[in-house]
C-alpha positions in Angstrom: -4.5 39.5 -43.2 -7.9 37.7 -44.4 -6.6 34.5 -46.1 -9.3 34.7 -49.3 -11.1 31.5 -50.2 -13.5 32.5 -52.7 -14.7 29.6 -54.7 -13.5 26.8 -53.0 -15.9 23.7 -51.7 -15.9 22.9 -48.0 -13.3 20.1 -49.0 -11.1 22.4 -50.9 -11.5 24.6 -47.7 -10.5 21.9 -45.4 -7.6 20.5 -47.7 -6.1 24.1 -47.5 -6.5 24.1 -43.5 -4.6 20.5 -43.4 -1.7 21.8 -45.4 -1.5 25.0 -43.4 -1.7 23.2 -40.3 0.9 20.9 -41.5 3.3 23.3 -42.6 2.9 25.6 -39.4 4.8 22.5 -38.1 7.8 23.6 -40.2 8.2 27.5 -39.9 10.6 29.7 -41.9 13.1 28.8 -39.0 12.9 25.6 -40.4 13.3 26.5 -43.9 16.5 28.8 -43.6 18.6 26.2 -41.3 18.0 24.1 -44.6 18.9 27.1 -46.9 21.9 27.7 -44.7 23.5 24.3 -45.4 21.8 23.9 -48.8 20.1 20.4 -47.5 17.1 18.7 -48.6 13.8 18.6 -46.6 13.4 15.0 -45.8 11.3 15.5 -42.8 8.8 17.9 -44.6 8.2 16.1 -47.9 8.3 13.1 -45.3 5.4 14.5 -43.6 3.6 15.4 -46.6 3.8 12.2 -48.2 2.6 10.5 -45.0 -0.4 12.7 -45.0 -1.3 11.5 -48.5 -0.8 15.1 -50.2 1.8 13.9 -52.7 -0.2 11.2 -54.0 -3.1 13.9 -54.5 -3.3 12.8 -58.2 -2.6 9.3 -57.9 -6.0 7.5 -58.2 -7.6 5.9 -55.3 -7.2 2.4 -57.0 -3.3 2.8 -56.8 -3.6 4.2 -53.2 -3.8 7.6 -53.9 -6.1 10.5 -53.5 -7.8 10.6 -56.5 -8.5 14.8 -56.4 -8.1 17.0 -59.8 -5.5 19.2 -60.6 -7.3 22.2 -58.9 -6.8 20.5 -55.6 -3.2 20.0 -56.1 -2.7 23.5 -56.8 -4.4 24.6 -53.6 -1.9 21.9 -51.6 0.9 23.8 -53.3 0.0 27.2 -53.1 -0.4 26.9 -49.4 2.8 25.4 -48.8 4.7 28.6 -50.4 2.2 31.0 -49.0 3.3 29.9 -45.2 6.8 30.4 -46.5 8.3 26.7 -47.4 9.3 25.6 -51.0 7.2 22.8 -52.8 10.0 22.7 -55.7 11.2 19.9 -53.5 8.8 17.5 -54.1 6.7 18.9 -56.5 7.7 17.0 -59.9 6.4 14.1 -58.3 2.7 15.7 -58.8 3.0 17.4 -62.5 5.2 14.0 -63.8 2.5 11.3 -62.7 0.1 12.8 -66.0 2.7 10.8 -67.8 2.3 7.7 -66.0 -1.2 8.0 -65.5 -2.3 8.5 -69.2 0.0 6.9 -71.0 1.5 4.6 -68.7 0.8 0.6 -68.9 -1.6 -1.0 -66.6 1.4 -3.3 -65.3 3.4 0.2 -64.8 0.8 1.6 -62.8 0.0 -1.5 -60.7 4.0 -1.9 -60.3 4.7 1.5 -59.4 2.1 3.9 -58.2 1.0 1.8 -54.8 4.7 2.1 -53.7 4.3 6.3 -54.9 1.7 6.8 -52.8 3.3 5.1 -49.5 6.0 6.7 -49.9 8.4 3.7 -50.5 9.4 5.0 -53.5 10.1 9.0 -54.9 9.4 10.1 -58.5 11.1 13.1 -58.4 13.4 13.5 -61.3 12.2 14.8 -65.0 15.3 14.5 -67.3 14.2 16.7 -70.2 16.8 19.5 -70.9 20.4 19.5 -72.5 23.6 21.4 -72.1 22.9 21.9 -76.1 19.3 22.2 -76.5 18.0 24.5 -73.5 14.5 24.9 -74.6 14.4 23.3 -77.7 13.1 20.4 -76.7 13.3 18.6 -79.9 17.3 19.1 -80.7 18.2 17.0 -77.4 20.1 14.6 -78.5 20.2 11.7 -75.5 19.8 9.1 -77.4 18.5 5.0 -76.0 19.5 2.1 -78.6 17.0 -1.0 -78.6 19.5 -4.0 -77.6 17.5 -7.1 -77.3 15.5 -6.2 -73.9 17.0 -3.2 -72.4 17.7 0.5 -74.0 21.1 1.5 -74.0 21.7 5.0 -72.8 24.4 7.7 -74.0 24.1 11.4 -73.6 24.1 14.4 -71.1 21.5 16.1 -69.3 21.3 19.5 -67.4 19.4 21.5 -64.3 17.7 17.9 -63.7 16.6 18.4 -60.3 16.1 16.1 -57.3 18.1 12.9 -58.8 20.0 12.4 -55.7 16.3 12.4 -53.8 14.6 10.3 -56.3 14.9 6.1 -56.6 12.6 7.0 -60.2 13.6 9.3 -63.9 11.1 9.8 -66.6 13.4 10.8 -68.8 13.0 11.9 -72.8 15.1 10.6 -75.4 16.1 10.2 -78.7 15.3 6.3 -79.9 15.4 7.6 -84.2 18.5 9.9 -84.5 16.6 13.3 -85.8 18.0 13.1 -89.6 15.6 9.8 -89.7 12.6 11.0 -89.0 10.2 12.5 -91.0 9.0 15.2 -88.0 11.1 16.7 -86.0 8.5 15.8 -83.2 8.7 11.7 -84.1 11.2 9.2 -82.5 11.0 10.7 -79.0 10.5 8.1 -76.4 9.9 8.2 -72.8 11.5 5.9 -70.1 10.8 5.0 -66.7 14.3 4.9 -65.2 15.3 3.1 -61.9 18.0 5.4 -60.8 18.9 3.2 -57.8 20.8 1.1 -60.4 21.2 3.7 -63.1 23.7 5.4 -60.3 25.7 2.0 -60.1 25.7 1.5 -63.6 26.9 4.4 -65.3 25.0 7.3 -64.5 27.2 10.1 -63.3 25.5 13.1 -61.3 27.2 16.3 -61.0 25.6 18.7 -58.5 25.5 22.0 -59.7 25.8 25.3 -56.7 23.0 27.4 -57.6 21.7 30.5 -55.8 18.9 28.5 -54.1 18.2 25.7 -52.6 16.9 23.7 -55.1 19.5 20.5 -55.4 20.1 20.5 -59.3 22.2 18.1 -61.6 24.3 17.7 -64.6 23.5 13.7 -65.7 26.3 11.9 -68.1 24.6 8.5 -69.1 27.5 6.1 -70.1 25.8 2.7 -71.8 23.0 3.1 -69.1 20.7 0.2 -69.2 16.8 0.4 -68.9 14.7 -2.7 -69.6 12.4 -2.5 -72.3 9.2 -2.6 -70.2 10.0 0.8 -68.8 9.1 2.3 -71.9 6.4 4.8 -71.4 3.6 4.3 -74.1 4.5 3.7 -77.8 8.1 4.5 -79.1 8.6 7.7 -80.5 5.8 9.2 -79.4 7.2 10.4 -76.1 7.2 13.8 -77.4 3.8 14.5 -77.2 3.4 12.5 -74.1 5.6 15.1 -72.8 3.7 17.7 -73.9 0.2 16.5 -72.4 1.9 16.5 -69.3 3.4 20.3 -70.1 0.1 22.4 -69.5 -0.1 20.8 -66.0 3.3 21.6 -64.7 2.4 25.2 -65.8 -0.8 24.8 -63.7 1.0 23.6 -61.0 4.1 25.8 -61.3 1.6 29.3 -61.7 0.3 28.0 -58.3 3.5 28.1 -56.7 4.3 31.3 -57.3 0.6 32.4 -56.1 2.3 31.0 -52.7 4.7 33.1 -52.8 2.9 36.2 -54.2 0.6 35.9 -51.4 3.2 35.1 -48.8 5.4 38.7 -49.8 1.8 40.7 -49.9 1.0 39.5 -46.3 4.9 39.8 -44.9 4.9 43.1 -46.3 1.1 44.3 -45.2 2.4 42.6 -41.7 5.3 44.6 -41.3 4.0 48.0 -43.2 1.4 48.5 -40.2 3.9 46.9 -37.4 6.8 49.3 -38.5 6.6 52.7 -37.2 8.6 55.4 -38.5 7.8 59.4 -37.8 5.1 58.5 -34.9 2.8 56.5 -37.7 3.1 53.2 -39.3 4.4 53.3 -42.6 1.9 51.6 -44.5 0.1 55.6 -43.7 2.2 56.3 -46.6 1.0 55.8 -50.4 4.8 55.3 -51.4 4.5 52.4 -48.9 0.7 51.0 -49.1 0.1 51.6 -52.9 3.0 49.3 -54.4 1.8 46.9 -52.2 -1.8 47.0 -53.1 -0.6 46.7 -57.0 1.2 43.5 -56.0 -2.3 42.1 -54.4 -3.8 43.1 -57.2 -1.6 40.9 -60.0 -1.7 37.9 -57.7 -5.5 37.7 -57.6 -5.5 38.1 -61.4 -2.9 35.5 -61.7 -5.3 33.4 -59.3 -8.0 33.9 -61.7 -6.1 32.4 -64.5 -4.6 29.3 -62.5 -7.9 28.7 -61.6 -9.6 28.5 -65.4 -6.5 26.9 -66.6 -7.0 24.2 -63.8 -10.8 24.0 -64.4 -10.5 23.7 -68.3 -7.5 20.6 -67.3 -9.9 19.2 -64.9 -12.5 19.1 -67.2 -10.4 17.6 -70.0 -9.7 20.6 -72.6 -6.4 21.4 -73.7 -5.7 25.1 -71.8 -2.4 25.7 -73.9 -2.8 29.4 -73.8 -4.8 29.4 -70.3 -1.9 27.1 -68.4 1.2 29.3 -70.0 -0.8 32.5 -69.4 -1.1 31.7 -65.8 2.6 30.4 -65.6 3.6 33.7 -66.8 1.2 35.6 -64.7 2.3 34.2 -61.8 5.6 34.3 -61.9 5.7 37.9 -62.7 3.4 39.2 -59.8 5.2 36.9 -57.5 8.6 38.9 -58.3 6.8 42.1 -58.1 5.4 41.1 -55.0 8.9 39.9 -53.8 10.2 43.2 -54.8 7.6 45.3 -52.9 8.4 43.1 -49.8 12.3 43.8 -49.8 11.0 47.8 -50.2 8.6 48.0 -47.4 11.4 45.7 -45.4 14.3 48.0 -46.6 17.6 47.0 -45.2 16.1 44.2 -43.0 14.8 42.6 -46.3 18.4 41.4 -47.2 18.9 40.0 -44.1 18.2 36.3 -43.2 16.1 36.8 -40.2 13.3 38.1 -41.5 13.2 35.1 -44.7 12.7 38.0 -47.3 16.0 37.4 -49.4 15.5 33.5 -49.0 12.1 33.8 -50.6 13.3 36.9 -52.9 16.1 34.3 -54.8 13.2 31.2 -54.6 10.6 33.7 -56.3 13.3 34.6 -59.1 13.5 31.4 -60.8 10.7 31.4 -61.6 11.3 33.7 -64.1 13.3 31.8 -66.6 11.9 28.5 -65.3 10.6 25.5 -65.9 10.2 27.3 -68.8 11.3 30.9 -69.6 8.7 33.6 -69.7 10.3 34.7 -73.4 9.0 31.2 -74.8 5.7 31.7 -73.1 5.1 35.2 -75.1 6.3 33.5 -78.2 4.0 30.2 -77.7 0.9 33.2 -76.8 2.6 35.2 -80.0 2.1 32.5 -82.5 -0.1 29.8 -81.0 -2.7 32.5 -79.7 -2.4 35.6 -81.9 -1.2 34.5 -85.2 1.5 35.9 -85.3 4.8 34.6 -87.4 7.2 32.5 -85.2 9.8 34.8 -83.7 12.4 32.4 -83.0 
């Protein structure tokens, strides 16, 4: 199948063709020994980081790559279309808009340099409570001001990649919420060294998920963080947060491109390879229609990444745009996913055609990083004027 690369620049086309040629070097083969033991892929994100396509957003000065967001989308979206999983390593690109613009130039010097070698992994976005689930502003983590260091107490849930990671950003509460006069005020963001968080009260609890996707309960117990690992101002972490919201949208909407376009070619691949009743069955419409309706929504989805990732690049706000594409996404990768297992039948559940691996990976995205039903409520109210329905 004709991989389409309307609208890209020669170096967007060439980007694409060195992280397809890079991932060809770890094939599905590769990707279900992993899923089989539930490990990490060292060797891959290894290998990406060494070809400088995690530091894609890290500026040239600091030793990165210095491209847009657009770019970083492409490097992600190819890595699920060849049939890998970017959720690995992917926090480390939608987390560094926090660093970047609201970071410290002494943060930036300190830290992004050893990003972009490699010598140290930002991985790990501690956000969301046991409590609080989406509602961001009810968590109630709290970090106490103690001469130079933030004291730590609280829990955090589904916080991903902490065992991978030596860095945190992680959201707190440094005003209790019945002190402030917004709900959205005495947030603060802190840069956490989780190499000594781990020996010094930080408890991680693994939590077995259907995936592969190495996820954590976090108990911080009088956790200290030195003062100068504050992100920005205190109690304005919220909305730092939030500027860094629409591109993990962007970026998450791009993953599940990957994956739509990964199920539309498995199953075009195997529809005309399969022959049943002396003809292939993608002859049949039952067969060739579905899966030209999945094409279908992951182009439009496309469309929408891509002006949600040129409004970002070009320094708008694309609320609506990123969520709408996040959304989008998500839901034409799981009806491409579906199609796939169809056209596969009973072979589609088994592990050696990667279907079902790929079928659980594409479902997450469903309820996550942030559930479709708060996407239609932010379009419901934010976009249409509409009351708020929850």
């Amino acid at each position: 199948m004709q991989y389409s690369e309307y609208g890209l620049s020669d170096d967007q086309k060439a980007l694409c063709a060195g992280v397809r040629a890079l991932c060809a070097k770890y094939p599905e083969t590769y990707w279900q020994a992993l899923d089989d033991k539930m490990e990490y892929p060292y060797e891959f994100v290894d290998a990406l980081t060494q070809g400088g396509y995690l530091s894609a957003l890290i500026p040239e000065t600091y030793g990165g790559l210095g491209l847009k967001i657009k770019d970083a989308c492409l490097i992600l979206e190819e890595i699920h279309r060849s049939g890998g999983n970017a959720a690995a390593c992917h926090a480390q690109m939608y987390i560094m808009g926090t660093m970047l613009r609201h970071g410290s130039e002494e943060q930036k010097r300190q830290y992004l340099p050893g990003i972009a070698k490699g010598e140290l992994r930002l991985q790990a976005f501690g956000v969301t409570e046991p409590d609080a689930g989406s509602d961001t502003l009810s968590i109630s983590t709290k970090a106490e001001k103690k001469g130079n260091r933030y004291v730590v107490n609280g829990r955090k849930v589904f916080i991903s990649r902490v065992l991978q990671s030596d860095l945190m950003t992680l959201l707190c509460r440094t005003t209790p919420l019945e002190k402030v006069q917004k709900r959205t005020d005495g947030l603060s963001v802190l840069l956490v060294d989780l190499r000594e968080a781990r020996k010094n009260g930080l408890t991680v609890n693994p939590i077995k998920i259907m995936l592969n996707h190495h996820t954590n309960e976090l108990i911080f117990e009088n956790v200290e963080v030195p003062t100068e690992n504050l992100i920005g101002e205190e109690g304005k972490g919220f909305r730092y947060i939030l500027s860094g919201m629409n591109a993990e949208r962007i970026l998450v909407a791009s993953e599940t491109i990957g994956d739509g376009r990964y199920f539309v070619e498995k199953a075009t691949t195997y529809a005309n390879q399969r022959v049943v009743f002396d003809h292939p069955i993608s002859k049949n419409q039952g067969i060739q229609f579905p899966i030209a309706r999945a094409y279908c929504a992951v182009e439009a989805a496309r469309l929408m990444r891509d002006k949600a990732a040129e409004m970002f690049d070009a320094g708008e706000n694309p609320g609506e745009q990123a969520n709408m594409a996040k959304l989008l996404g998500s839901e034409s990768a799981w009806q491409a996913a579906n199609v796939a297992m169809d056209t596969y039948g009973g072979y589609g559940v088994t592990s050696e055609y990667h279907i079902e691996r790929k079928f659980r990976e594409a479902r997450l995205y469903q309820v996550a990083p942030v559930s479709n039903n708060m996407v239609l409520n932010f379009v419901g109210q934010n976009v249409l004027g509409m009351p708020r329905s929850y």
